[in-house]
C-alpha positions in Angstrom: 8.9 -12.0 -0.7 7.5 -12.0 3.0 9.6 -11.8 5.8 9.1 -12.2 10.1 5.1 -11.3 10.5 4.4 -10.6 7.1 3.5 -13.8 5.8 0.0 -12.2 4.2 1.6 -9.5 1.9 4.1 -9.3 -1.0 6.3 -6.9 -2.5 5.5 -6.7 -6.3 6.7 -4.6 -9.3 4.9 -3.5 -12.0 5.7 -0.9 -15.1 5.1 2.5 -14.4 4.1 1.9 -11.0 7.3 0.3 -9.4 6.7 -1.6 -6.3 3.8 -2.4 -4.1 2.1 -5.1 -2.3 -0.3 -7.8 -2.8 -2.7 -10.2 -0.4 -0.9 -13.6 -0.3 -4.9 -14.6 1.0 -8.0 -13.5 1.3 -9.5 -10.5 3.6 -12.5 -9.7 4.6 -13.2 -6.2 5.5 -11.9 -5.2 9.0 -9.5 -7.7 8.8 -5.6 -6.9 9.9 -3.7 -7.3 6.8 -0.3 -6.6 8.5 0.7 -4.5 12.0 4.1 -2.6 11.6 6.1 -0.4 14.2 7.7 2.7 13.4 11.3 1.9 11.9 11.2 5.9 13.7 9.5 8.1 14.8 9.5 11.9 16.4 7.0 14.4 18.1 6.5 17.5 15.9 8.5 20.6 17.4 4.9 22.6 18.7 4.0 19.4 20.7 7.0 18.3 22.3 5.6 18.9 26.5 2.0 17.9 25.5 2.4 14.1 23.9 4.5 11.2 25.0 7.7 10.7 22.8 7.1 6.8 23.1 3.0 5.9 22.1 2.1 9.6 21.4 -0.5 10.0 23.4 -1.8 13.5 24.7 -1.7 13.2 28.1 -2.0 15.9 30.7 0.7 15.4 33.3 4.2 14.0 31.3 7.3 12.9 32.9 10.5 14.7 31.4 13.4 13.5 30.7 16.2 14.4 33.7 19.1 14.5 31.1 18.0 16.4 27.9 14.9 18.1 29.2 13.6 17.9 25.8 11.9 14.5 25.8 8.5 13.9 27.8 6.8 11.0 28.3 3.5 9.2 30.3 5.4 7.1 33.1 8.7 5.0 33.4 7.4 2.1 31.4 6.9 4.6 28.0 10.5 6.1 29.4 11.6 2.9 29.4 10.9 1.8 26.4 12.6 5.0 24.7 15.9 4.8 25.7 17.3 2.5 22.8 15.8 5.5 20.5 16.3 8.4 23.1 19.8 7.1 24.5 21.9 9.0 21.4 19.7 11.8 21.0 19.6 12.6 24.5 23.7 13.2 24.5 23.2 15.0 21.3 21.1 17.6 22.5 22.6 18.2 26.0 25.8 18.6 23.8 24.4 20.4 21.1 22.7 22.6 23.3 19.3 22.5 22.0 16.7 20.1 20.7 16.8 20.2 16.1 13.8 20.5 14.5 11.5 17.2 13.8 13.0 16.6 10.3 16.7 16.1 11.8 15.8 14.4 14.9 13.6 12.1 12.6 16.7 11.3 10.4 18.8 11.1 13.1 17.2 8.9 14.4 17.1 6.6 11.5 20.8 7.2 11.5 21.3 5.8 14.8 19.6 3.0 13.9 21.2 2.1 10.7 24.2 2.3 12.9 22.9 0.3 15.4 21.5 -2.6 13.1 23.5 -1.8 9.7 21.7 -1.4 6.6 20.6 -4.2 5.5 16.5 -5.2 6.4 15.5 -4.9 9.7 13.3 -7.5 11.4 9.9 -7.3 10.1 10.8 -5.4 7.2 10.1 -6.0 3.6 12.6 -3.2 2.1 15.4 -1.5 3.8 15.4 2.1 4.3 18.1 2.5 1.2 15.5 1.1 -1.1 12.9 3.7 -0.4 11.8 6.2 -3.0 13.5 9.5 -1.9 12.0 11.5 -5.0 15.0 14.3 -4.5 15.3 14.1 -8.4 11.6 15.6 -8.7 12.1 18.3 -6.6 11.4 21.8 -7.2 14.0 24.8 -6.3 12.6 25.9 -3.2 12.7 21.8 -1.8 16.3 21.8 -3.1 16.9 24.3 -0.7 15.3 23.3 2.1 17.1 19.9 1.5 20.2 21.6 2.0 19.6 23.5 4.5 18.1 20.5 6.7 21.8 18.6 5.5 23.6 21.4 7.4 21.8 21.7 10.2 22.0 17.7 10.5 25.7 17.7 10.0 25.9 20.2 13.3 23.7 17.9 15.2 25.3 14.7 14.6 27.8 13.6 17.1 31.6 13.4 15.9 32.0 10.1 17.4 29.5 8.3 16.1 29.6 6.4 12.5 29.9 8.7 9.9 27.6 8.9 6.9 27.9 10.2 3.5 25.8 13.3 2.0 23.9 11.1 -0.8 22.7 8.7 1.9 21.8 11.7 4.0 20.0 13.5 1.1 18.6 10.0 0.5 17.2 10.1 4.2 15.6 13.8 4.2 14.0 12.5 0.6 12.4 9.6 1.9 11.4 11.7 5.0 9.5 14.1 2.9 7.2 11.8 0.6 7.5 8.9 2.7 6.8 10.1 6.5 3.7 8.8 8.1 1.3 11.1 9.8 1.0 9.7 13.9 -2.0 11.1 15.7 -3.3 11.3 19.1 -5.2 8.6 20.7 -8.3 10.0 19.6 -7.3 10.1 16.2 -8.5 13.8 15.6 -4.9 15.7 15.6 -1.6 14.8 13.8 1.0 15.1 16.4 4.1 13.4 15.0 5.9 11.9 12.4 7.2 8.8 11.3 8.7 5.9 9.3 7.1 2.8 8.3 8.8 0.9 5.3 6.3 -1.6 4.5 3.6 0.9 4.6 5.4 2.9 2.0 5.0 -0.2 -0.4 1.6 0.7 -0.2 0.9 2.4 -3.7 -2.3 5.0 -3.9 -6.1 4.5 -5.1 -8.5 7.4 -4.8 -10.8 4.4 -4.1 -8.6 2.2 -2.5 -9.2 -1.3 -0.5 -7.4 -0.5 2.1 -7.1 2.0 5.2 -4.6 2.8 7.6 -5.0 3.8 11.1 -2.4 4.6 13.9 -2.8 2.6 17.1 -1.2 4.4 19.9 -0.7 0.8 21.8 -1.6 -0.1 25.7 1.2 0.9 28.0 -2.0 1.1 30.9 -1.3 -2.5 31.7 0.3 -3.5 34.6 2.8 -6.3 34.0 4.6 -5.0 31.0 4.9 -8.6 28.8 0.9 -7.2 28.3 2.0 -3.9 26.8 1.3 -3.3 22.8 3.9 -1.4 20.9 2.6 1.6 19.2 2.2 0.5 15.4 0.1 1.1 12.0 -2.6 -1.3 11.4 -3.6 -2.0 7.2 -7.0 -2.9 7.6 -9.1 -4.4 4.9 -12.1 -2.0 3.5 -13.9 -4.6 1.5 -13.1 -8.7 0.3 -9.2 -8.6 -1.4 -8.9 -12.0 -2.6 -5.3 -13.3 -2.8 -3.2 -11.7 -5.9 -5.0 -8.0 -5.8 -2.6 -5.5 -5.3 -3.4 -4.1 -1.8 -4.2 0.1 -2.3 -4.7 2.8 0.3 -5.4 6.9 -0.5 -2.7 8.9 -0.1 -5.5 12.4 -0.2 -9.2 12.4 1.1 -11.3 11.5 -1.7 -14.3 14.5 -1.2 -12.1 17.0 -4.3 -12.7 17.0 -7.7 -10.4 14.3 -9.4 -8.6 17.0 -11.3 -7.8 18.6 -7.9 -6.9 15.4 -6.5 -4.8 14.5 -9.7 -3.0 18.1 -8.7 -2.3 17.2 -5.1 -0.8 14.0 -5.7 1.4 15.5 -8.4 2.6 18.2 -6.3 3.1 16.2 -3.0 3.9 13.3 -4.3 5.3 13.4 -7.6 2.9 11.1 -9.9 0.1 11.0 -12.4 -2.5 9.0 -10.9 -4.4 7.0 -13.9 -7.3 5.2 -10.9 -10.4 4.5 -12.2 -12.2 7.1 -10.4 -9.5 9.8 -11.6 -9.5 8.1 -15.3 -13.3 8.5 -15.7 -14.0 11.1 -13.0 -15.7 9.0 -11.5 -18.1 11.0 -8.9 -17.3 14.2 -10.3 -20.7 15.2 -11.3 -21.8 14.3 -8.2 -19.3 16.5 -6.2 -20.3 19.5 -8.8 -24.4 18.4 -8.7 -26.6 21.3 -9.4 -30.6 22.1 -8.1 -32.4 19.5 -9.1 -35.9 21.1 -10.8 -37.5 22.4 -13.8 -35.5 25.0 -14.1 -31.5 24.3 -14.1 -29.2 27.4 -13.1 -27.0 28.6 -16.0 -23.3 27.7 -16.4 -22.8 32.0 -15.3 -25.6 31.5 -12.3 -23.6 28.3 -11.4 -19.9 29.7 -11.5 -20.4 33.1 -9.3 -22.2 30.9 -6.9 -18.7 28.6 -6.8 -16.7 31.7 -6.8 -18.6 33.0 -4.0 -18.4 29.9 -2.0 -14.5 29.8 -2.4 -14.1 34.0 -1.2 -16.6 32.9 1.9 -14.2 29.6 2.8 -11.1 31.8 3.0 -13.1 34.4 4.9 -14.2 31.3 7.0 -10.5 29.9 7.4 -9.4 33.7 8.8 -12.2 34.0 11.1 -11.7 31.0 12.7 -8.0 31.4 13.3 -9.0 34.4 15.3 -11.5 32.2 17.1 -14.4 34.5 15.5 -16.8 32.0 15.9 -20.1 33.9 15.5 -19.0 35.4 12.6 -18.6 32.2 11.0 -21.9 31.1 11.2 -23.0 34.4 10.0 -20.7 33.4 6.7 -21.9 30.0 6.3 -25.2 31.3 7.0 -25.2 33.9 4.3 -23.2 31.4 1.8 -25.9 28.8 2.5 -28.6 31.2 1.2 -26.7 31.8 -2.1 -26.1 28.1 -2.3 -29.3 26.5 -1.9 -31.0 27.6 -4.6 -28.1 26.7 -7.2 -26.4 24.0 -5.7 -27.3 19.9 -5.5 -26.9 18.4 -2.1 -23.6 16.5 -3.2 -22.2 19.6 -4.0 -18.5 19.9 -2.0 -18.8 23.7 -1.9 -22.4 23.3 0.1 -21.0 20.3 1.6 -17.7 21.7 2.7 -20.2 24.8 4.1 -22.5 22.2 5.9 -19.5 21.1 7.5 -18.2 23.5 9.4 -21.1 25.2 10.2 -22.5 22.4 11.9 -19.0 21.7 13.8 -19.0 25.0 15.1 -22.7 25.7 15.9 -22.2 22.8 17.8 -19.2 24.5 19.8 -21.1 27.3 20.2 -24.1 24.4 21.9 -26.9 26.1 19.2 -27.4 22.5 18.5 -30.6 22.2 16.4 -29.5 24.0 13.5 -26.0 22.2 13.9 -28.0 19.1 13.8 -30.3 20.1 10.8 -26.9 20.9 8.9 -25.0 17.9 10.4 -27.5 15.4 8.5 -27.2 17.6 5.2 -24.2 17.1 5.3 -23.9 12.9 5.8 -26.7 12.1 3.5 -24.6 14.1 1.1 -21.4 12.5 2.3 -22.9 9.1 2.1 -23.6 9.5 -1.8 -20.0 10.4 -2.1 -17.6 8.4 -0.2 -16.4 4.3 -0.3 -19.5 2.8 2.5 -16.2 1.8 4.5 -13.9 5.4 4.7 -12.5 6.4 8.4 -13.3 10.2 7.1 -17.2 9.2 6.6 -17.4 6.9 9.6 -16.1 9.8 11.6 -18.0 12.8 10.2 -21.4 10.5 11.1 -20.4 9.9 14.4 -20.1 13.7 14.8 -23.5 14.3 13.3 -25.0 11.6 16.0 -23.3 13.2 19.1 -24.7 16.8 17.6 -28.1 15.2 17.4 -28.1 13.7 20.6 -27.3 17.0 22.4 -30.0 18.6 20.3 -32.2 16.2 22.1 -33.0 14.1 18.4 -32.6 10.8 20.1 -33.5 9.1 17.6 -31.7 10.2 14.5 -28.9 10.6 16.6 -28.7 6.6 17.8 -29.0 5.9 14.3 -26.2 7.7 13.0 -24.2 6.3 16.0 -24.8 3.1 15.1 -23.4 3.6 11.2 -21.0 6.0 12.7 -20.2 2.1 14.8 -20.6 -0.1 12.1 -18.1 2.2 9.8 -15.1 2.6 12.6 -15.4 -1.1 13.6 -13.9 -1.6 9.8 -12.2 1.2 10.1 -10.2 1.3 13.6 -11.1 -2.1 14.8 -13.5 -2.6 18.1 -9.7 -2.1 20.5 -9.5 1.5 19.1 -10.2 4.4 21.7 -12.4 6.0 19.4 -14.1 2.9 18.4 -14.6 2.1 22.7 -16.3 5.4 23.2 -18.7 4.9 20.1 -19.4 1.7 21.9 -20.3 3.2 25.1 -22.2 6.5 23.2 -24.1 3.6 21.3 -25.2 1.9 24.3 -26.1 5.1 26.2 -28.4 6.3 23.4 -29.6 2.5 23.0 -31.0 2.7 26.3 -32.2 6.6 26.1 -34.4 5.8 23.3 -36.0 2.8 24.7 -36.8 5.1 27.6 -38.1 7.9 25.0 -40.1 5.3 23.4 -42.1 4.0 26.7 -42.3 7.7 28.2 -41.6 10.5 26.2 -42.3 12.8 28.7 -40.5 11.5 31.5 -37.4 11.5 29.5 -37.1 14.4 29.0 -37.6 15.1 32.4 -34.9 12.9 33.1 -32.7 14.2 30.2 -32.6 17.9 31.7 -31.6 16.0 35.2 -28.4 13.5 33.3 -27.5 17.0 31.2 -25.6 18.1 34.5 -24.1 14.5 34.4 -23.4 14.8 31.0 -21.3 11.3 29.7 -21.4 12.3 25.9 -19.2 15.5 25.7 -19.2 18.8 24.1 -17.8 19.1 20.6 -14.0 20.1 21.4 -13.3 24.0 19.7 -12.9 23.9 16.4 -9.7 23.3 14.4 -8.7 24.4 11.8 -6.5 22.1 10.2 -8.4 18.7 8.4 -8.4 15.7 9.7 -4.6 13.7 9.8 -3.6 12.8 5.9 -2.1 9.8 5.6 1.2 11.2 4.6 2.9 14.0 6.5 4.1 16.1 3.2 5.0 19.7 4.3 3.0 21.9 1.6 
């Protein structure tokens, strides 16, 4: 079954599994399997004045919207292009006096535009919005509730004049909302900032290893004549050769956990067993949970107060860093890293997950050579671990490259900006904004280390003079949230 754009894919069902989607052709990796808008899409409630409500970009001066004064947006052509989708809400909330939270505007949204286009497929799509897993049968007490509760507060919202659905198809909506809802990120690609729904994505079934990757493209509204402006979509992008007939996977949860607590998250987010390969035969798992290589191995008792200590210091890491106690981090990751090393392999995730954030926020803190020192800890362990092709690899090198470069390593750090490159060009494609300023990074360090190499002495010099200059920024603060998951489940 293909339909308007997605000649390459088809919609497949298979026992125990139910539907997904297979390559009609081959793909190479990097290749765009299929580009799909949002069906709908929202701004989350905290982030409504800071990104547009069209291409969700962070931007730093918005235009708002004269009617609601809810709704933001980059310039007229963005504003534009919101009012099919903004036109209803925007009566809704001057009448309702408020703005809902992002769940109901989300299904209200959808509402308006089943009501708009009736039910049946839209344009582009391979499966209406009716035939999309809602999962409400699965859910727990406390999501029962929160079901209802969103149902009434949606009821309140919507207009009396407009069409008039019933509560199963409602439910239905909120259902599909909670396990189906993309995450949307900044332009960047470093912060979830909305929300939305894409129905031939969600045919997409889960591989902890999977062939595919998804990345949000924000679009190009910068153009001047607006026939040249791209629509804000999802890109599937190939990860390695599919040849026609595979079933085409992406991973729903970042693979760097134990399968059992992958096999957990999945279950509890999104309400099946997963029987992968790498989950079948834990695949890896002895990796992530790798002890000191050496004559003597540490004992199972040496080994599991070492874990236990690791998981105490992450939570005391997580609280200190939501109070922005940033030297008292790296006085916890220091002190962790001292009962680690002696115990733990260098694929371990607990020394891993350490290396990490001590090397993200010694670089905040610009104490860059240690950052650095931990920064390529942590990728050669990474490297072991992850598929050559993941977005969360490609991006955790090209950190490690920028942290070397300010540490003055020139060369190490043009290296790993190269297979930071080489990684996001699969990944994100060479249009991404991310994937532009690798490009430009890449070529700056290119030329710094040809300079290094003919006179080491005088680049330096020149070094300390372009450091006032600076082109390759700062690390931004630390977050604490991870990196955008795939799916937007509320834990």
């Amino acid at each position: 079954m293909t339909k308007g754009g997605m000649e390459s894919v088809e919609v497949f069902t298979t026992e125990g599994k139910g539907r997904g989607l297979k390559a009609q052709k081959e793909f190479l990796p990097g290749d765009v399997i299929f580009a799909e808008p949002a069906y709908a899409a929202v701004v989350f409630d905290s982030l409504t004045h800071v990104i547009c409500h069209t291409c969700f970009k962070r931007q730093e001066r918005l235009h708002r919207c004269g009617q609601c004064k809810f709704a933001y947006y980059c310039d007229r052509t963005c504003q534009r292009a919101a009012w099919l989708n903004h036109k209803n809400e925007c009566s809704a909330i001057k009448k309702h006096g408020k703005a809902p939270t992002e769940n109901i505007r989300l299904a209200a949204r959808i509402l308006w535009k089943m009501e708009r286009e009736g039910s049946g497929l839209s344009e582009g799509c391979l499966v209406s919005i009716e035939e999309l897993q809602n999962h409400v049968e699965s859910f727990g007490e406390d999501e029962k509730k929160e079901l209802r509760a969103d149902v009434e507060s949606f009821l309140e919202f919507w207009p009396p004049h407009c069409q008039q659905f019933g509560m199963q198809l409602i439910s239905h909506i909120f259902g599909v909302i909670s396990c189906n809802g993309f995450t949307l990120s900044d332009q960047r690609g470093l912060q979830a900032v909305g929300v939305g729904i894409f129905p031939n994505l969600c045919q997409a079934n889960h591989d902890c290893w999977p062939n595919c990757t998804v990345v949000f493209n924000n679009g190009n509204h910068e153009a001047v004549r607006s026939m040249f402006h791209t629509q804000m979509r999802i890109e599937l992008r190939a990860l390695n050769k599919i040849s026609p007939g595979d079933e085409l996977t992406v991973s729903y949860v970042d693979f760097l956990s134990l399968s059992e607590e992958r096999r957990k998250q999945l279950k509890k987010q999104y309400y099946f067993d997963c029987t992968c390969e790498h989950c079948k035969k834990q695949l890896k798992d002895d990796l992530m949970l790798a002890v000191k290589a050496g004559e003597s191995k540490p004992s199972a008792d040496t080994m599991k107060e070492v874990i236990q200590f690791s998981k105490d210091t992450l939570e005391k890491i997580n609280k200190a860093r939501m109070e922005g106690q940033y030297h008292e981090v790296v006085k916890l990751c220091r002190d962790c890293l001292k009962k680690q090393e002696p115990v733990l392999g260098d694929t371990n995730i607990y020394l891993l997950r350490i290396l990490s954030i001590a090397s993200e926020v010694l670089s905040y803190l610009q104490m860059f050579e240690e950052a650095a020192d931990y920064a390529k800890r942590m990728v050669d362990g990474y490297l072991k671990i992850y598929h050559p092709n993941n977005a969360q690899l490609g991006m955790a090198v090209m950190r490690a490259g920028v942290t070397h470069w300010h540490a003055g390593l020139i060369e190490a750090g043009h290296g790993l900006i190269c297979k930071a490159y080489a990684i996001l060009l699969i990944t994100h494609g060479p249009s991404h904004p991310i994937t532009k300023d690798l490009e430009v990074m890449r070529v700056q360090t290119e030329m710094e280390l040809r300079m290094f190499q003919q006179n080491e002495f005088m680049y330096y010099k020149m070094r300390e003079a372009a450091l006032k200059n600076q082109k390759i920024q700062v690390m931004p603060e630390p977050s604490n949230e991870n990196a955008p998951s795939l799916f937007h489940k509320k834990e």
